[in-house]
C-alpha positions in Angstrom: 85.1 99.1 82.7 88.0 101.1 82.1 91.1 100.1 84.1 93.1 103.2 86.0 96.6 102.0 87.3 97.6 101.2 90.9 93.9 101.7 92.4 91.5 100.1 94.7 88.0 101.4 95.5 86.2 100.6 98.4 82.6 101.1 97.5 79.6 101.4 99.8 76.4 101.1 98.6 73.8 104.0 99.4 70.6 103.8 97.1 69.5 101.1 94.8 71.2 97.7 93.9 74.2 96.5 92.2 76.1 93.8 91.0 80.2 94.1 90.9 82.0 91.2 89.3 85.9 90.4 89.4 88.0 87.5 90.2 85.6 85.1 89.0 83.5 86.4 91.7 80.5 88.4 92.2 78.6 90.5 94.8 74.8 92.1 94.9 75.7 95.8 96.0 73.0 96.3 98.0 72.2 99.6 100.1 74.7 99.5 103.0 76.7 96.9 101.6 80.7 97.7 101.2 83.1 96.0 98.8 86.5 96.4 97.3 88.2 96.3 93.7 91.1 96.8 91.6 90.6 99.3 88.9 94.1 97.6 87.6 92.3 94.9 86.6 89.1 94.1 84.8 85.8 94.1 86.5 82.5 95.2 86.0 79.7 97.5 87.8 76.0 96.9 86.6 73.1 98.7 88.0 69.5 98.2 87.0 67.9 101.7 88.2 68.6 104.6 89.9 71.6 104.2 92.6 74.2 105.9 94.7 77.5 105.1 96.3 79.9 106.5 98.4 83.7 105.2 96.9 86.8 105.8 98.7 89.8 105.8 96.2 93.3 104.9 97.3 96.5 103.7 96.1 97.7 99.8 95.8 100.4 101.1 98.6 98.1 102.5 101.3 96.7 99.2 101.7 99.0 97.2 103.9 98.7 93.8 102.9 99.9 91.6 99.6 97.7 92.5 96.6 97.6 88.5 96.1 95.4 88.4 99.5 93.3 91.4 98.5 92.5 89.9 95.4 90.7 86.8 97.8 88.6 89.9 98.9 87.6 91.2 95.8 83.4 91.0 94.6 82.9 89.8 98.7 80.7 91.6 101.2 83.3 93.5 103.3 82.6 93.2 107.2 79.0 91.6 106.1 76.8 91.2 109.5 80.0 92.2 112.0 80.1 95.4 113.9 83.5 96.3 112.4 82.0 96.3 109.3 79.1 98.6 110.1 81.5 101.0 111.9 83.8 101.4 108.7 80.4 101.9 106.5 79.2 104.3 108.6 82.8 106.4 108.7 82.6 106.3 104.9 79.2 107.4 105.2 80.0 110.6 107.2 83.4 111.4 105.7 81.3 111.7 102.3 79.4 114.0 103.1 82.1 116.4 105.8 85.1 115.9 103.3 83.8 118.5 100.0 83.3 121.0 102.9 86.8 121.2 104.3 89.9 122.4 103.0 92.3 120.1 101.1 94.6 119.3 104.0 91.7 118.3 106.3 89.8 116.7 103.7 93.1 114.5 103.6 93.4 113.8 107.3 90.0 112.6 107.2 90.3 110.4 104.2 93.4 109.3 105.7 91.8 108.0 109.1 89.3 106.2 106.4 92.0 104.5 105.4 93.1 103.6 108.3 90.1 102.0 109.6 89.7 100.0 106.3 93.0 98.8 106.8 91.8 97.3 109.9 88.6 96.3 108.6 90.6 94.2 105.6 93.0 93.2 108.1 90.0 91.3 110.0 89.1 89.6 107.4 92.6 88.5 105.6 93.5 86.9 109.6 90.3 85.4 110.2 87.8 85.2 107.8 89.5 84.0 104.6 92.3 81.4 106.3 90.7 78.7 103.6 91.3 80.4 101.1 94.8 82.9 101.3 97.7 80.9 101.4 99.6 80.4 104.6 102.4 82.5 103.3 99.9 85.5 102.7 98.6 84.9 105.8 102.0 85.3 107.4 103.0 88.2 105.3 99.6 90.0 106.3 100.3 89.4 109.9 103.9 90.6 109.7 102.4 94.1 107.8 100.1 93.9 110.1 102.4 93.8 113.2 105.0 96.7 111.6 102.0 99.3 111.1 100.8 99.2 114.5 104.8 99.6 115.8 105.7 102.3 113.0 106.6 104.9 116.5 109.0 102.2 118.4 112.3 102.6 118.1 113.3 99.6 118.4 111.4 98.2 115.7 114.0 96.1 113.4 113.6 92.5 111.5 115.0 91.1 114.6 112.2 92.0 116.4 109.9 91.2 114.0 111.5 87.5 113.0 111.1 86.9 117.0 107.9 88.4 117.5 106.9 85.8 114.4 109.3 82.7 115.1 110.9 82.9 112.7 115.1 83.8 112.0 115.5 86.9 110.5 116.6 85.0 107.0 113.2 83.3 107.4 111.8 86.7 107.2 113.9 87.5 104.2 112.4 84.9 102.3 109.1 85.4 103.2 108.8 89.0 101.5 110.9 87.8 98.3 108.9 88.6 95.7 107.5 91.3 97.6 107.4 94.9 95.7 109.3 96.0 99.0 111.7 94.2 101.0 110.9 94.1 104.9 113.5 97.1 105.4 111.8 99.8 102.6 108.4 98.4 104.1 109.4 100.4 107.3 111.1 103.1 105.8 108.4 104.0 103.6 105.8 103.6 105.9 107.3 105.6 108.5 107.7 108.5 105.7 104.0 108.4 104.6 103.1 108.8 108.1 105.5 112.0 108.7 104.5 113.0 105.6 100.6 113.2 106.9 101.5 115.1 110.0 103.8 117.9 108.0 101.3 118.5 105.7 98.5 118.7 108.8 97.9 122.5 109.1 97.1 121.6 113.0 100.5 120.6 113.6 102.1 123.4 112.0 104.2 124.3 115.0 105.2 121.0 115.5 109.3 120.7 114.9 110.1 118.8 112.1 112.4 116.5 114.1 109.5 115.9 116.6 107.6 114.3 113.8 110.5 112.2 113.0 110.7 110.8 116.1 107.0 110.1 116.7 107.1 107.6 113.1 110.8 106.0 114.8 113.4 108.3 113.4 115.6 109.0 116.6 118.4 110.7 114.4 116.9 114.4 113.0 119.6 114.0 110.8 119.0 110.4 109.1 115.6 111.5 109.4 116.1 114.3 106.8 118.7 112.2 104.4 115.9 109.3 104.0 112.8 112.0 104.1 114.7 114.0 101.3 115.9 110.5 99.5 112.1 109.4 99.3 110.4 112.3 98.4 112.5 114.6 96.3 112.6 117.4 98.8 114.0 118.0 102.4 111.1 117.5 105.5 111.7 121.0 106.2 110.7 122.3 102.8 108.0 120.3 102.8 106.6 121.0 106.1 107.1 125.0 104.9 105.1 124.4 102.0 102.4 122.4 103.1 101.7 124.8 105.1 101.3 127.7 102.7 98.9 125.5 100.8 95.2 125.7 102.3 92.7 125.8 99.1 89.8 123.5 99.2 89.8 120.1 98.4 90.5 120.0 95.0 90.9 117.0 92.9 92.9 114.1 93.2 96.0 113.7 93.7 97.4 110.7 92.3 99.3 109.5 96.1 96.8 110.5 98.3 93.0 108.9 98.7 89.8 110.6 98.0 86.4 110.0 98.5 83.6 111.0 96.7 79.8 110.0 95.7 78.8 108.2 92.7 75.0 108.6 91.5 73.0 107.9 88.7 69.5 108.4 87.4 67.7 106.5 84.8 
């Protein structure tokens, strides 16, 4: 297949079989069966007849674990047999079929809560299902991510907390992310500003005051709020708010941040 850049697709199976091989692994794709890969690196989709599939598209950094423990995932049978599983095939189900009926931004907030329930689907398995094969320091590292998405809104979320929470001194935790494409600090940050950046672009929270969204993703300080917003994404939370809000077409197509989910099909 051709390889797209910075990519994963979570892909459930709807009609017919498949095979998907990567890694050195492969899977049977097999209706209601869901499984993840990385379009950055080579794999290959083979199907024998007539099929269709409902793929959710995201980036590399919506997915908050290390791309090393992902790659232990890829070619697997996601959530095989486990209620978690079935729940997060059945979301992608429905969301395929709602999201080319809504307008871009709610499309997005829908995709979005996809996302967040894969992220806890993938979580479940990285923590408990694959401990034989990820390395302890992924495993740590996924725990840590783990820990820092579910506290984005706390104030008083800072590596202290998070070396104690994890026993581990705060220089421990240094040296855990090294190597890391973010250090434990940006990791924050920039998942803080993803989240803001969801709710000022929701046309449901339109009257919502900018600072208000700050401080629900742990920005106490309106004004630090707008220096790191603006520093991150090129434009002040205020402007982008405004804008987002002017902007209410359909869902269009995708934009290269933001996930999307749409349905593959074939006939032969």
């Amino acid at each position: 297949m051709s390889l797209s850049a910075g990519y994963y697709k979570v892909s459930l199976q709807t009609q017919g079989h498949g095979l998907l091989i990567q890694d050195g692994r492969e899977v049977l794709l097999e209706p209601g069966a869901l499984a993840i890969y990385d379009t950055s690196r080579p794999y290959t989709l083979s199907f024998d007849s007539d099929f269709s599939s409902n793929i959710l598209m995201l980036p590399h950094s919506q997915i908050a674990f290390p791309q090393e423990g992902i790659q232990e995932l890829t070619a697997t049978s996601l959530g095989s047999g486990r209620e978690l599983g079935e729940m997060s095939a059945q979301m992608l189900s429905q969301a395929a079929k709602v999201v080319p009926k809504l307008t871009r931004n709610l499309g997005e907030r829908v995709a979005n809560n996809v996302v967040d329930l894969m992220n806890t689907l993938i979580a479940d398995e990285l923590l408990n299902f694959s401990a034989g094969t990820l390395s302890s320091r992924h495993r740590e590292i996924a725990r840590v991510k783990n820990f820092i998405d579910r506290h984005l809104s706390d104030f008083s979320l800072d590596l202290t907390t998070i070396a104690t929470t994890h026993q581990m001194s705060v220089r421990a935790l240094h040296y855990l992310f090294e190597g890391e494409t973010e250090s434990v600090t940006d990791l924050i940050r920039n998942h803080r500003i993803e989240k803001a950046k969801q709710d000022l672009a929701d046309p449901l929270q339109q009257e919502v005051p900018v600072a208000t969204v700050g401080r629900r993703w742990g920005f106490s300080d309106p004004a630090y709020f707008s220096r790191v917003f603006r520093k991150t994404v090129g434009i002040s939370p205020t402007k982008y708010h405004h804008e987002s809000g002017s902007r209410t077409p359909r869902l269009g197509p995708h934009r290269s941040s933001l996930p999307s989910i749409s349905v593959l099909r074939a006939t032969r």
